[in-house]
C-alpha positions in Angstrom: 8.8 -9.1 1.4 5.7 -9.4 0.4 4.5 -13.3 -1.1 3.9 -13.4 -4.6 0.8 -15.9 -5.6 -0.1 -17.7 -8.9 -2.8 -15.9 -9.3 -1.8 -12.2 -9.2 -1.8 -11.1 -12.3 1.0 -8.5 -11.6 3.3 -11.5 -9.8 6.8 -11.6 -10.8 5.7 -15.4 -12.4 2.8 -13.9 -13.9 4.9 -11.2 -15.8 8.0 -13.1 -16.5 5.7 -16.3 -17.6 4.1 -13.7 -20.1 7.0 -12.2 -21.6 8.2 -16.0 -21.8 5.5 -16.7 -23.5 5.8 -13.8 -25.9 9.7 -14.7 -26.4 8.9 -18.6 -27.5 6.3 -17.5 -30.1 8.6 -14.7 -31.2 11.7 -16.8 -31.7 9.6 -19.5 -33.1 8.3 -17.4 -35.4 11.1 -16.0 -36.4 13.4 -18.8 -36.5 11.6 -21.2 -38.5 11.3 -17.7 -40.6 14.8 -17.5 -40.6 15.5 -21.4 -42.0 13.5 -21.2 -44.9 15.2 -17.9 -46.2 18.2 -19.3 -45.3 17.5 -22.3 -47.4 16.6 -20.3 -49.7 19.7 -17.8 -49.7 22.2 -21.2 -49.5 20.6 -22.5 -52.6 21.2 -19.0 -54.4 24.5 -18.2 -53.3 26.5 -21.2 -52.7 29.2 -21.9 -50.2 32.1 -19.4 -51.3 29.6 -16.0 -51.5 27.9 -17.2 -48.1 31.6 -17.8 -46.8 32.6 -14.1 -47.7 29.1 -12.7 -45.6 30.1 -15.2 -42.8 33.2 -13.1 -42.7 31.7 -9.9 -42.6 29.2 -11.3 -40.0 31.7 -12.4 -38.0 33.6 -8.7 -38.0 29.5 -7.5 -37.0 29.6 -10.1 -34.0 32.7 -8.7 -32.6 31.8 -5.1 -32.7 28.1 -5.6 -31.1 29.7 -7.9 -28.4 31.0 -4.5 -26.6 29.7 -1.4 -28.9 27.8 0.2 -25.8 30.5 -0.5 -23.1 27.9 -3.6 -21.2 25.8 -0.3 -20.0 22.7 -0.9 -21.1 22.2 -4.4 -18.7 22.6 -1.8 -16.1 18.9 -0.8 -16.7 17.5 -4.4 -16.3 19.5 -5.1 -13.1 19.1 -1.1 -11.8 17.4 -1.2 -8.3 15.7 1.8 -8.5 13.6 3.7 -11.3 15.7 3.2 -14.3 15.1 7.1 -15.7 17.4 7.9 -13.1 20.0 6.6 -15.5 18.9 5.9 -18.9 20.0 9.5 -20.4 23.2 8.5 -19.5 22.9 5.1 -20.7 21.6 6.7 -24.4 24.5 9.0 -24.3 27.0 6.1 -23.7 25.8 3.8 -25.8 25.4 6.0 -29.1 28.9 7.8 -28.4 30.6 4.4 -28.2 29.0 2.8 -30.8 29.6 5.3 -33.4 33.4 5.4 -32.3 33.7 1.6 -32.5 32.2 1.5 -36.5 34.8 4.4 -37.3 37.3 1.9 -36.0 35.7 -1.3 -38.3 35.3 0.9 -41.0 39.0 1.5 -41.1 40.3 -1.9 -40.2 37.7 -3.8 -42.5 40.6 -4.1 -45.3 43.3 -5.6 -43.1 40.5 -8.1 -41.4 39.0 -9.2 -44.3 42.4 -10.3 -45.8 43.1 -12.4 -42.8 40.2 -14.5 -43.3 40.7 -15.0 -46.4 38.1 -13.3 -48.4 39.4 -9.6 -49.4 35.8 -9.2 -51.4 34.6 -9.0 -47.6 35.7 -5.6 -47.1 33.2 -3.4 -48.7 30.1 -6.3 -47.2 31.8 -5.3 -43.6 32.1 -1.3 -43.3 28.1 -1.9 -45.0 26.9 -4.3 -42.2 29.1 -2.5 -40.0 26.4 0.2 -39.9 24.2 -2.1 -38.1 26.3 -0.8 -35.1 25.2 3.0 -34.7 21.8 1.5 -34.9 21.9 -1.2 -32.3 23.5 1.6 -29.9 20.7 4.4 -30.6 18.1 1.5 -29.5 19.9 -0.1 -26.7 17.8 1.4 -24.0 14.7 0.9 -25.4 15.4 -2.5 -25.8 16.7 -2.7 -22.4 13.2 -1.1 -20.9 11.5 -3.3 -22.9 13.3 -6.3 -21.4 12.8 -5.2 -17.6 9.1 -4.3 -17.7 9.0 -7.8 -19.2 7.3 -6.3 -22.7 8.1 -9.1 -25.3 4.8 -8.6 -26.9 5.9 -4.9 -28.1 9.5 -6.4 -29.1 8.3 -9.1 -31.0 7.0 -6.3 -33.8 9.9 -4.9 -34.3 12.0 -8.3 -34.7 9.5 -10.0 -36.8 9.7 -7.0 -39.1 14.1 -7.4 -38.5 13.9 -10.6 -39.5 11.5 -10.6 -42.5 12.1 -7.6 -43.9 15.4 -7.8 -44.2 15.4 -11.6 -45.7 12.8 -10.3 -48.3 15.5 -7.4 -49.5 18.1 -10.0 -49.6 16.5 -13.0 -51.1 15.1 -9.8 -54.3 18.5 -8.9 -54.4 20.4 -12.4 -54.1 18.1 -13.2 -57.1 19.1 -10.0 -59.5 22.7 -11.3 -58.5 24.4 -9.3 -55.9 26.2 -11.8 -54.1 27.1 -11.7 -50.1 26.2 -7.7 -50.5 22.5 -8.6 -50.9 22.7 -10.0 -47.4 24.1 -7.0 -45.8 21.4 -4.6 -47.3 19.0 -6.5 -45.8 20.1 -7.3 -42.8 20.8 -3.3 -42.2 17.0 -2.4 -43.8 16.0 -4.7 -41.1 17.8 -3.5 -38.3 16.8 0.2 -39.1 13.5 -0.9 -39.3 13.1 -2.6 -36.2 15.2 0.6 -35.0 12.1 2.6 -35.6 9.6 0.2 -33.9 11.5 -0.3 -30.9 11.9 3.5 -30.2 8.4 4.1 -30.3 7.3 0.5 -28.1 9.5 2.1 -25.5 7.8 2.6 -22.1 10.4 6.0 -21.9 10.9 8.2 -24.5 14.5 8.1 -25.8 16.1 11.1 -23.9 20.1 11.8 -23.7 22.2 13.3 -21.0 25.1 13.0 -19.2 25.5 12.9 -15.4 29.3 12.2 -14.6 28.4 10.5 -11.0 26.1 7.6 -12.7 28.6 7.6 -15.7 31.4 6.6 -13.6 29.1 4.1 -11.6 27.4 3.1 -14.7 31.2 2.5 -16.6 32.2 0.6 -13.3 29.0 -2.1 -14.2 29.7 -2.5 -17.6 33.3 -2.2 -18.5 34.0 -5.4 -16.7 30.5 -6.6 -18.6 32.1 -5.7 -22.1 35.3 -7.1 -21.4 33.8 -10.5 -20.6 31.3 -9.9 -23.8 34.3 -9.7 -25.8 35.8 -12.5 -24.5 32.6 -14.3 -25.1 32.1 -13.1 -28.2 35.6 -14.6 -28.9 35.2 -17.9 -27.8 32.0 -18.1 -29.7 33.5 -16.9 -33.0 37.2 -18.0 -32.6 36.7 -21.3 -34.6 35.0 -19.3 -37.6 38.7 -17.1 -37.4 40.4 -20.1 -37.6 38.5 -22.0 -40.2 38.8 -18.8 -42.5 42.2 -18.5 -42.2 43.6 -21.6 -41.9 40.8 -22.8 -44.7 39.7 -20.6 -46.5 36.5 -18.5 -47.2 34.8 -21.8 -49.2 35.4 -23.9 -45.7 34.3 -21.2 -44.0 31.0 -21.4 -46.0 30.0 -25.0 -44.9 31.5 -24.5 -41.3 29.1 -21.9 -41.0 25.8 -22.8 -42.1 26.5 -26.0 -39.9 27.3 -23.5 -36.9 23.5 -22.0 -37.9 22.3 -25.0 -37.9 23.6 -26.2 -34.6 21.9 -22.8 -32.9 18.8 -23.3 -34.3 17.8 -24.9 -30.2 20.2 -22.1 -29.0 17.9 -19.4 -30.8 14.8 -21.2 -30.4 15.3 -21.9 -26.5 17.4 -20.5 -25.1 17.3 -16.7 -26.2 13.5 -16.6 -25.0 14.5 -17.6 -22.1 17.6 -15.3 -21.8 15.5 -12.6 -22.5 13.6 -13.0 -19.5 15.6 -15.2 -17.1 17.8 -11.8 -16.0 15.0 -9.8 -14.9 13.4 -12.5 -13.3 16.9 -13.2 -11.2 17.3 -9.9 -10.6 14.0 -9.2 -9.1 14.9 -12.3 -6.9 18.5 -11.3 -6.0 17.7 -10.2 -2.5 16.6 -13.8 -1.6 19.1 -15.9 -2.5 17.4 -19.0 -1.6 14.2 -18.4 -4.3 17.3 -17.3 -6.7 18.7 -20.8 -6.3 15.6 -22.7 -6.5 15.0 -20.4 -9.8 18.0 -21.1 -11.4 17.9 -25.2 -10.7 14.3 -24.9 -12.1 15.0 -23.2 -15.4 18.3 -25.2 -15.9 15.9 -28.5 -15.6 13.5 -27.3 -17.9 16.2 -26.2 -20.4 17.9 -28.9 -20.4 14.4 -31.1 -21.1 13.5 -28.3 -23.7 16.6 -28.6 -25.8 19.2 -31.4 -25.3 17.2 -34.1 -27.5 17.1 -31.4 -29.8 20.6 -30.6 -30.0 21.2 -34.3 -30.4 19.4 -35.0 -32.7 20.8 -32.6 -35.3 24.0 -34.3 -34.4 22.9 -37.7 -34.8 20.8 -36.7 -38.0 23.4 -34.2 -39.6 24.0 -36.2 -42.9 20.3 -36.4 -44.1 19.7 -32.8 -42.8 22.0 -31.3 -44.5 21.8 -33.7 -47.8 17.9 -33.2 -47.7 17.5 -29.7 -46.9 20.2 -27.8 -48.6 21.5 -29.7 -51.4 24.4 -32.5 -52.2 26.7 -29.2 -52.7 26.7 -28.6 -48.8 27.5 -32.0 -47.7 30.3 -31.1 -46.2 28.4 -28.8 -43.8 27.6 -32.5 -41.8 30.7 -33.1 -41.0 31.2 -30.0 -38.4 27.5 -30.4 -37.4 27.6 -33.6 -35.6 29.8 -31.8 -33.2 28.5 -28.7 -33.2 25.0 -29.8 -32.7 26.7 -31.7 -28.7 28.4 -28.1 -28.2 25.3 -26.0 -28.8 23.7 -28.6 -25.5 26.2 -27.4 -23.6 26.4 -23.5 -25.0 22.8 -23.5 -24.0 23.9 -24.4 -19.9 26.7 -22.1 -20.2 24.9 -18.8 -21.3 21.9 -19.5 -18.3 24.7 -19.8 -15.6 26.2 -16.9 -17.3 23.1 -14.9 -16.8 23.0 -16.3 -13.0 26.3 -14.8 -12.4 25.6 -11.5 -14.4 23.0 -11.1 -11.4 24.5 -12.0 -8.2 27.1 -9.4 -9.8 30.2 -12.0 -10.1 30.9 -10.6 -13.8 34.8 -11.5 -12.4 34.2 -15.0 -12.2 32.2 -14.8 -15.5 35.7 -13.4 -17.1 37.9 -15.9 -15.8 36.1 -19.0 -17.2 35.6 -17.3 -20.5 39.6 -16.2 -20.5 40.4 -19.8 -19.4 37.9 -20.8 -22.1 39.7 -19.2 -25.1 43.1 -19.9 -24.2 42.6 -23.6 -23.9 40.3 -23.1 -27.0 42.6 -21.1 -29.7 45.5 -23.9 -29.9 43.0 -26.7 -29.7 41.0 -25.2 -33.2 44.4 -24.6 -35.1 45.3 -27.8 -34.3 41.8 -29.2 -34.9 41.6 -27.7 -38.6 45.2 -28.8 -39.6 45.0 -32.1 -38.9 41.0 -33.0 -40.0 39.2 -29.8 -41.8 36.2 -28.6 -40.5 35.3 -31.5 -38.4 38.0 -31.6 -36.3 37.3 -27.6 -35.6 33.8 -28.9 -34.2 35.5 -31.9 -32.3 38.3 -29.5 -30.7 35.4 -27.1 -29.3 33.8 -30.0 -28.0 36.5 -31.1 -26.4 37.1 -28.3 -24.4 34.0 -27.3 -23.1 33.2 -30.6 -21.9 36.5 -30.9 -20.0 37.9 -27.7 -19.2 34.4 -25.4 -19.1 32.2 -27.5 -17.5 34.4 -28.2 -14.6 35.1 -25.1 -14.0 31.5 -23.3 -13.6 30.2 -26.2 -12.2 32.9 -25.1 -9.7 31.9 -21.3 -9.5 28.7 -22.2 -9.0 29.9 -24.3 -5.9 31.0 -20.9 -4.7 27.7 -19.4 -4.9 25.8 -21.9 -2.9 24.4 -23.9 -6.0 26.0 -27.4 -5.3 27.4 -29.5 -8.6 25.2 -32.5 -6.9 21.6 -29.8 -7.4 23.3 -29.2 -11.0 23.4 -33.1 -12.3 20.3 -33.7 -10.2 18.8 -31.8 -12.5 20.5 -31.8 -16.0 22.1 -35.5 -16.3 18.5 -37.2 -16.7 17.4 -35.2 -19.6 21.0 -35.2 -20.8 21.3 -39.4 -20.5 18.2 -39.5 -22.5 18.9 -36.9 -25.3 22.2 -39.2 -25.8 19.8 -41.9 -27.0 18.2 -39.4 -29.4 21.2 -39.0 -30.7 22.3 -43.0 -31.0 18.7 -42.9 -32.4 18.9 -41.2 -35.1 22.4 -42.2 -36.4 21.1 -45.4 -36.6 18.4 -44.8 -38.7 20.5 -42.9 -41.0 22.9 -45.7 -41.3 19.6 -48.4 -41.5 17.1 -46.2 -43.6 18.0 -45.1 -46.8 15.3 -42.2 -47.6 16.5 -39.6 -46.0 13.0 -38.5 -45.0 12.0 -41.3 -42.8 14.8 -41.5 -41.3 14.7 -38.0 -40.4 10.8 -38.6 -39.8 12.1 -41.5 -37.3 14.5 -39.0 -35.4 12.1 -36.7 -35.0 9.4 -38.3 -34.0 11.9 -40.0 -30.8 13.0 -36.5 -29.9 9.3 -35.5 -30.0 9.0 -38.3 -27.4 12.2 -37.5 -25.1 10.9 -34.2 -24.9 7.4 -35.0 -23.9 8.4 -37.4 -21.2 11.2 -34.6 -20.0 8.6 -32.3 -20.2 6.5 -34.8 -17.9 9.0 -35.3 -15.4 9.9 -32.0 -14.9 6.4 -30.5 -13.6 7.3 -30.3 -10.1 9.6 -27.6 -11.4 7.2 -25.7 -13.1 5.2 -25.7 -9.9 8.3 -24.6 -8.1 9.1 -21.4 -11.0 5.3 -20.7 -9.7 6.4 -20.2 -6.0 9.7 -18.0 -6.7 9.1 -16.0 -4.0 9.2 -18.8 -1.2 11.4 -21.7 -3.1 13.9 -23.1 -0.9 17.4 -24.3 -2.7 
C-alpha cells in the first residue's frame, strides 16, 4: 500500500481535510443562517403553530430515516467504481421513496391525531413530498460525498436552507401558519434537487441489475432497519411529549431540541459527512482505522463538549434573551438536552466507525436496546415533571445504558474503552466546568447579556486550550496511512 504524505495534494488527508474544510464553512454558514430565521419564525408563530410543524417534521424524519432502503451508503463504502452500481442504486432509491410518501400520505390523518395536533395533517402529506425528492438525488449526493466534493454540495444546501426560510418567513408574515414552513422547506429541497443533479461527478442514470440489487438490498436493508431505529430513538421523546402533552409542549420541547443540535449540526455533521469515506478508504488497515477514529473522537470531543455545556449551563438567558419571555419554558428541557447532544455527538462518530468495518448488527442492537430502555423512561419522565423530565429521562439513559454498551462493542473491535477515555474524558472534565460556569453567572449576573457574554467567552477558552492539547492528533489524522492504534 502505497504511503500517503502531507504534502500530496491527491492524499486521502489532503482530500478529506478539503471536503472537511468545505463541510465546516457550509454548516457554519448555514446554521447560524438557520438560527436567525428560526428566531425569526419563533417570534412569528409562537409555540402552538411551531408545535403543529414539529409534528409534521417529525412524520418527515421517520420517512427519510429509511425512504431508499440504506442503499445509497453503498456508493461511499463500494470498493470498486461506483457506476457499476449506481443505476441500480437510482432505481431503488426513487421506487422506494415514492412508495413510502403514498404510505405517509394515507396515514398522515391517523398520526397527526396521535400527537395531538389534527391541523398537522394537511402540513404532513405537503412536507411529505420532500421524500420523492430526497430519493431522486440520493446518488448524487452519495458521489458527491465519496469523491469528497463538499465545495459543489455546499451550493445546493446553502440555496436549501435560504431559499426555503425566505419563502417561509414571506409567507409566515401574510399569515399562513405551520403551512408556510412546509412550502419552504419543499421549494428548498427541490431547489437544491436541481443543483445537486447537475454537481454530480455521474450523470443520473437508472437501471436495474437483479445480481447488485440483491447484494445491494443485503447492505442496506440491515442499514435502514437500524436508521429507523435510530431515527426512533432520536424522535421518540418528541412522540411522547405530543401525546402525552400536547402540540403547545411540544412547541417549547422542540425549539429546545434545536437548540441543543445547534453543536450537533455545526460539528458534528461536517464531520460525518466526511469521516465515512475517510474510514472506508482506511478499512483495509485496521490499525490507521483505529488511530483515525481515536483522533477524530479527540478532536470532537474538544470541538463540541464545552459547547454543548454551555447551552446547558446558560439555557435560561438563551432562551429568555434570544426568543422571547413567551418561550421560557423551552429552558427547562434544554439544560438536559444541551449534556445529551455531547453525548449524541460520540454516538453517531462510533456509529459511522461501525457502519465501515460493516458491523451494522452491532449498530442495531445498541440502538434496539437504546429505545426499549428509552420509551418507558420518557412516559414516565413527562408524567411525573413535563418537559424537563423528558430531557432528564434521555439523559439518563444514554449515560447509563448507551455508553456502556458501545464503549463495549468497540472493545470488540480492537478500540479499547481505556484509548476511548484517554481521549474524550479530559475535554469532557473540562466542558463540565463550562457548564458550572455559566450557571453561575446566570445565577450571579443579572443582564442576561453578560452573563451569556461571560459563558461564552470561558467556552471560547476551553476550546482553545482543547484545541491546544490535542495537536498531536492532528499530526497523527496527517499520517493515516501509517498510524498505529
Amino acid at each position: 500500500m502505497t504511503r500517503l504524505t502531507v504534502g500530496d495534494e491527491d492524499s486521502l488527508f489532503g482530500k478529506a481535510s478539503r471536503a472537511l474544510g468545505w463541510s465546516l464553512v457550509n454548516t457554519a454558514v448555514g446554521r447560524l443562517g438557520t438560527l436567525a430565521i428560526g428566531v425569526a419564525l419563533a417570534r412569528l408563530l409562537g409555540p402552538a403553530e411551531f408545535g403543529v410543524f414539529a409534528v409534521a417534521m417529525v412524520a418527515l424524519l421517520a420517512v427519510l430515516s429509511f425512504h431508499e432502503l440504506g442503499v445509497s451508503l453503498a456508493i461511499v463504502r463500494w470498493p470498486g467504481d461506483p457506476r457499476e452500481i449506481a443505476p441500480t442504486v437510482a432505481t431503488i432509491s426513487v421506487a422506494s421513496s415514492a412508495l413510502i410518501y403514498a404510505g405517509c400520505y394515507l396515514g398522515a390523518p391517523a398520526f397527526a391525531s396521535a400527537m395531538g395536533a389534527p391541523a398537522a395533517s394537511g402540513v404532513i402529506r405537503l412536507l411529505g413530498l420532500s421524500v420523492v425528492v430526497s430519493g431522486l438525488v440520493a446518488v448524487p449526493a452519495a458521489l458527491l460525498q465519496r469523491g469528497f466534493r463538499q465545495d459543489r454540495k455546499m451550493l445546493a444546501d446553502q440555496v436549501n436552507n435560504w431559499g426555503g426560510a425566505i419563502v417561509s418567513i414571506a409567507l409566515a408574515a401574510t399569515g399562513m401558519g405551520a403551512m408556510s414552513l412546509a412550502i419552504g422547506r419543499l421549494v428548498g429541497s427541490a431547489a437544491s434537487a436541481v443543483l445537486l443533479v447537475r454537481a454530480s461527478p455521474e450523470p443520473l442514470r437508472f437501471g436495474f441489475d437483479r445480481g447488485r440489487a440483491r447484494a445491494l438490498l443485503r447492505f442496506g436493508l440491515p442499514l435502514a432497519g437500524s436508521s429507523i431505529v435510530v431515527f426512533a430513538v432520536a424522535s421518540v421523546d418528541q412522540l411522547v411529549v405530543g401525546n402525552v402533552l400536547g402540540a403547545t409542549a411540544l412547541g417549547f420541547y422542540v425549539l429546545a431540541f434545536n437548540l441543543s443540535n445547534w453543536p450537533v449540526t455545526m460539528f458534528s455533521q461536517p464531520v460525518r459527512s466526511v469521516a465515512p469515506a475517510a474510514f472506508a478508504r482506511l478499512q483495509h488497515d485496521p490499525p490507521a482505522l483505529r488511530g483515525a477514529f481515536l483522533s477524530t473522537a479527540g478532536l470532537l470531543a474538544g470541538l463540541t463538549l464545552p459547547v454543548c455545556l454551555l447551552l446547558a449551563g446558560a439555557a435560561e438567558p438563551l432562551i429568555r434573551l434570544v426568543y422571547g419571555d413567551r418561550w421560557g419554558p423551552a429552558a427547562d428541557a434544554l439544560l438536559w438536552l444541551g449534556i445529551l447532544g455531547g453525548l449524541r455527538i460520540m454516538f453517531e462518530l462510533v456509529y459511522d466507525y461501525f457502519v465501515v468495518l460493516a458491523r451494522s448488527r452491532a449498530v442495531f442492537t445498541v440502538q434496539l436496546v437504546w429505545l426499549v430502555a428509552l420509551v418507558p423512561a420518557l412516559v414516565a419522565g413527562a408524567e411525573l415533571h413535563g418537559i424537563p423530565g423528558v430531557g432528564a429521562a434521555h439523559v439518563a439513559v444514554a449515560a447509563l445504558v448507551v455508553l456502556p454498551l458501545y464503549l463495549w462493542e468497540l472493545r470488540r473491535s480492537g478500540v479499547g474503552a481505556r484509548a476511548v477515555l484517554a481521549r474524550t474524558a479530559p475535554p469532557a472534565l473540562i466542558a463540565a466546568a463550562v457548564g458550572l460556569t455559566a450557571a453561575a453567572a446566570h445565577a450571579t449576573i443579572s443582564l442576561d447579556i453578560a452573563a451569556l457574554a461571560l459563558a461564552g467567552l470561558t467556552a471560547l477558552a476551553a476550546i482553545a486550550l482543547l484545541f491546544h492539547r490535542s495537536r498531536g492528533a492532528l499530526g497523527g489524522l496527517r499520517n493515516l496511512e501509517g498510524a498505529d492504534a
